[in-house]
N, C-alpha and C positions, 0 to 999 in steps of 0.2 A: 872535682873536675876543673881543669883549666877551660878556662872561658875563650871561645871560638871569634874572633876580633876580623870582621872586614875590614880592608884595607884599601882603600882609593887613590891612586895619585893623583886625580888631578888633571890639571891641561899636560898633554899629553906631549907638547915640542918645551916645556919648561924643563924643571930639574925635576921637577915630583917623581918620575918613573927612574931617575938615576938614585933617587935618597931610594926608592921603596928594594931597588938589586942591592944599595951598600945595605938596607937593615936586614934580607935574604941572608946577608951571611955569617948573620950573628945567632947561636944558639939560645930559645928562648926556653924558659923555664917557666915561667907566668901565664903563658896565652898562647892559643895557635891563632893563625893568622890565612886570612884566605884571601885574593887578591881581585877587586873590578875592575879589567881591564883589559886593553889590549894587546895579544901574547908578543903580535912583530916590536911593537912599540917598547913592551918588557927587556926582549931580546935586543935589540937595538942598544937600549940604553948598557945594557951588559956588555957588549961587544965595544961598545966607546969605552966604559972603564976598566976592559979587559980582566973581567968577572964572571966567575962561574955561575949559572942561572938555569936549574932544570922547574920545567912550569909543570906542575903535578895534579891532578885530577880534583875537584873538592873532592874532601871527607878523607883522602889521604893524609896524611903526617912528613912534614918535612923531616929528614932521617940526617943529611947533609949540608953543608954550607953554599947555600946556592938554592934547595930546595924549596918552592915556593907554591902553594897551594893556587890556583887560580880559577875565579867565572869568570869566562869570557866574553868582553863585551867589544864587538868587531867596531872599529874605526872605519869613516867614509872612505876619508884618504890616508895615506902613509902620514906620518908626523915625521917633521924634519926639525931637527933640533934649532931654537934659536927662532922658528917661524911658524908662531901658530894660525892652522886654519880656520877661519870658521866653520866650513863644511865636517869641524870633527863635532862641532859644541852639543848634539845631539847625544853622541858616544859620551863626554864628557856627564850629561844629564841623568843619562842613562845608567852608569855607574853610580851616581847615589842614588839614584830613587831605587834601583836592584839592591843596594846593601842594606838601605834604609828601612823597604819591605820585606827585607829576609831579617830584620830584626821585629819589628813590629809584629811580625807571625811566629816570632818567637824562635827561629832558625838559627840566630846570632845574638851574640852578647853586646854589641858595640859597635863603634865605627871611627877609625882613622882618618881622614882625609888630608888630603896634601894641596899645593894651591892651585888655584883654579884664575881666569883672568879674565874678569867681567868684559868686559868691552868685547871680546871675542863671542862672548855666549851669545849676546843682544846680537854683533853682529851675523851670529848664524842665524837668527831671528826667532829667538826664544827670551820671549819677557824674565830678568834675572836679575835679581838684586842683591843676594848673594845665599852662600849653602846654609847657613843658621835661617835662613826665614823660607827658603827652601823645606828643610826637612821640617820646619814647624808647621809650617803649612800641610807638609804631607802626613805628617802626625794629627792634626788638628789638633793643634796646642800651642798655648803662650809660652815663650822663652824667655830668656835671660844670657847675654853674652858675658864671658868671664874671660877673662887673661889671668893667666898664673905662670909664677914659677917658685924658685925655694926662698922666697925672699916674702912677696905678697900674693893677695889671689882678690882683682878687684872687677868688681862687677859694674854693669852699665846700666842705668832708667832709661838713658838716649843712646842712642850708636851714632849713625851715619846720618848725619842733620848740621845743615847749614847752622853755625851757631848763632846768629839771630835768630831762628827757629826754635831755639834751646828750650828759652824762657816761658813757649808758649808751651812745650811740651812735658814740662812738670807739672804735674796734676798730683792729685790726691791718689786716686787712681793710679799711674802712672808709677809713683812713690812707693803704695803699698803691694801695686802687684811685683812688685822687682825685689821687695822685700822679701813678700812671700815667698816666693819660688826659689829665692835665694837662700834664705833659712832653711826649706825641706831641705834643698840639695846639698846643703852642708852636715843635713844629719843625715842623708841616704847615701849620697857617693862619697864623704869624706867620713864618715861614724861618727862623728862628733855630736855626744846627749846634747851638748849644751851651747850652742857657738854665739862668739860674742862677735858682732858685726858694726863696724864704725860705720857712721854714715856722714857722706861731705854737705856739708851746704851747696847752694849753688851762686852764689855771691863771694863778693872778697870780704875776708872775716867773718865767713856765715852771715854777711847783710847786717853785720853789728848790730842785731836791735834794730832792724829797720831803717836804719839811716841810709845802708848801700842795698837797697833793696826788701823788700819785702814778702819773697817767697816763703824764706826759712819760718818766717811767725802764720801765715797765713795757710801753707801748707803742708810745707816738710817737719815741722813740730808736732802741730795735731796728728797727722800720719803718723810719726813715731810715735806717741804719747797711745795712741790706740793702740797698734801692736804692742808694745810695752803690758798694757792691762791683758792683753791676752798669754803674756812670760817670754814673749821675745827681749833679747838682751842685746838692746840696739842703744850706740855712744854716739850721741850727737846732738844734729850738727855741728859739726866737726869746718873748723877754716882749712881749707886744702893746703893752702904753704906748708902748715906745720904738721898736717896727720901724718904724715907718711915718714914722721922723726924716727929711728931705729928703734929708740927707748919703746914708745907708743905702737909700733908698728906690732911688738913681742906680745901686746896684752890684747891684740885682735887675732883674729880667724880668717875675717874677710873686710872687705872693703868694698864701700857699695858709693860710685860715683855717678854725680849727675850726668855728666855727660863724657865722650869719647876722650878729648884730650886734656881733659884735666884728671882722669887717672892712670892714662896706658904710655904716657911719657916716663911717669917715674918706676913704671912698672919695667919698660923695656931699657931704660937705663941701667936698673938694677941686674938684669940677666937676661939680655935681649935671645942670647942663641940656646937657653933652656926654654924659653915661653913657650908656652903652648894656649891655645884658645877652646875655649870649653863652655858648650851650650848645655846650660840649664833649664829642669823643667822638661825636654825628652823623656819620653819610656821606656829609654837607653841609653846608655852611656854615646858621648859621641865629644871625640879631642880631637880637633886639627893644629897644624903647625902656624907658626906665627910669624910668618914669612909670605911673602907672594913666589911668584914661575921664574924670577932671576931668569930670564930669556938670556941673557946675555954672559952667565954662566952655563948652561945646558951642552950637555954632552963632554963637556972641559973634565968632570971631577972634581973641582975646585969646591963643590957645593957642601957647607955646612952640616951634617945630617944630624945635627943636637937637637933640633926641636923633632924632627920625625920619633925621633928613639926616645924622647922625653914620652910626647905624645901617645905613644905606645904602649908604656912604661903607667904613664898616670889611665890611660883607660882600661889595661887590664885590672888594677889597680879597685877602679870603679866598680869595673863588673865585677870582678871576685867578691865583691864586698856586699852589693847586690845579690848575687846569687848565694851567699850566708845566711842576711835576710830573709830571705824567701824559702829556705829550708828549713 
C-alpha cells in the first residue's frame, strides 16, 4: 500500500499554501497525500496562480490534477498574502499537533510541512521555538535535525545556539545521543545495514592535538571510540574545511556536525532548492522544506516548489521503507 502522507503548509499568508496547490497538480505514484488546513486559504492561493484545486473529503483518492485530500483546520481570520496574522498562529499550531497525532495513533505514515514564522507564533502568544522541538515534545522523544539533499545528508549535536554557547554545549552526552539516533535513522528510514558516518571536530583542524582547543581529545574522541566498540562506523574527528572534499564526501553516508553553521552552509551551497530538513529519532517519518514563508513572494507564483516536491518525495520514501520493516 502506498503510504498516506499529511501534508501541512504552514503560515498560512507565506508561499506554503501556494507550493502545497502547485504539488496538487502533480500525479503521485508513491503516496497519497492528505492536507492540514485551511480550505479559504487552499482556494485562495489557487485562485492567485490560476489553478485548479478541488478539496476532497479524507479517505478519498485524488483522481485529477487539482484534487486534494483535505482536514480542515478553520483559520481565525482570512490570510492575506504577504501579511501574516498572529490571530492565525493557533490554526497554524493546530495543524501539526492534528497530523502529528494522526500519526502517532497510527492513522498516517508521515508528515510534510512547509514554513512556518516564528515571530508570528510567539506573537499570537504561544511559547514556539520551532516544529522539530515541537513534535519532539509532542512525541516525547529526543531528535536529531538533518538537512539533506543529493549531494550530503549532515546532521546537528547543536541547532539554534549563540555560538559562544556552542562550546559549552558539547558534552559527551550531547555527542553520543546525536550519534545514536543518527545511526538508527540511517538504518530505518535510509536501509542502509551498515552506514558509515563522518564526524566533525569542533575546533579548527579538529583542535590539532589540543593546541586549538581541547574538546576533540577530552570528549568527541572517547565518545567515538565507545560507540566504535559497540560496531558503529564513525570517521573522525574530521577538520571541517576539508571533510566535505567530493572525493571524501563519496565514502560517507552522513555527516554529523557540531554545530548549525558549520555544516548547513556547504550543504545549501551544494543544492540549496533540493534541501529538505529531516527530523530524526520521530516514530515517523516527518520532512519539511528548507526554506522559510518568502512573504514577499506570496501569492506572485514566483515561488520555488523543488524543496516541497523533494520533501515529499524523500518522505514517502521513508515511510514505504518503514512500512516493509514492519511487515
Amino acid at each position: 500500500m502506498r503510504p498516506t502522507l499529511a501534508l501541512v503548509p504552514g503560515e498560512p499568508a507565506g508561499i506554503g499554501p501556494e507550493l502545497c496547490v502547485r504539488l496538487a497538480q502533480q500525479p503521485r505514484a508513491d503516496c497519497q497525500l492528505i492536507a492540514y488546513a485551511d480550505p479559504d486559504t487552499l482556494h485562495s492561493a489557487a485562485q492567485a496562480l490560476s489553478l485548479p484545486l478541488r478539496l476532497l473529503e479524507p479517505g478519498q483518492h485524488a483522481q485529477a490534477a487539482g484534487d486534494l485530500p483535505l482536514h480542515p483546520i478553520a483559520q481565525r481570520v482570512p490570510s492575506r498574502f504577504g501579511h501574516p496574522d498572529p490571530a492565525n498562529a493557533v490554526a497554524v499550531i493546530r495543524a501539526l499537533h492534528a497530523a502529528a497525532g494522526a500519526c502517532l495513533e497510527g492513522r498516517l505514515d508521515g508528515i510534510v510541512t512547509g514554513p512556518v514564522h516564528k515571530a508570528v507564533i510567539n506573537a499570537g502568544g504561544i511559547p514556539y521555538t520551532g516544529t522539530t522541538e515541537l513534535l519532539a515534545e509532542q512525541a516525547g522523544c529526543k531528535v536529531v535535525m538533518m538537512l539533506a539533499n543529493s549531494i550530503v545528508r549532515v546532521a546537528l549535536v547543536t541547532t539554534h545556539l549563540p555560538l559562544r554557547a556552542v562550546a559549552d554545549a558539547i558534552s559527551a552526552d550531547s555527542v553520543t545521543g546525536c550519534l545514536r539516533i543518527t545511526e538508527a535513522a540511517m538504518r530505518r528510514e535510509f536501509g542502509l545495514a551498515s552506514p558509515r558516518i563522518a564526524v566533525l571536530g569542533l575546533n579548527p583542524h579538529a583542535g590539532e592535538e589540543g593546541h586549538l582547543g581541547r574538546e576533540e581529545l577530552d570528549i568527541i574522541i572517547p565518545a567515538l571510540d565507545a560507540l566504535r566498540a559497540e560496531g558503529m562506523q564513525l570517521i573522525g574527528p574530521l577538520p571541517a574545511d576539508t571533510a566535505f572534499l567530493p572525493q571524501k564526501l563519496r565514502s560517507f553516508d552522513a555527516v554529523v556536525a557540531m554545530y548549525h553553521d558549520q555544516g548547513l552552509p556547504v550543504l545549501k551551497y551544494s543544492g540549496f532548492e533540493q534541501a529538505v530538513n529531516i527530523t530524526l529519532g520521530l516514530p515517523y517519518p516527518r520532512v519539511a522544506v528548507d526554506h522559510g514563508t518568502a512573504l514577499e513572494l506570496a501569492g506572485s507564483g514566483q515561488a520555488d516548489p523543488s524543496s516541497l516536491f523533494e520533501a515529499v518525495r524523500q518522505c514517502a520514501r521513508m515511510a514505504t521503507l518503514r512500512q516493509r520493516q514492519r511487515a
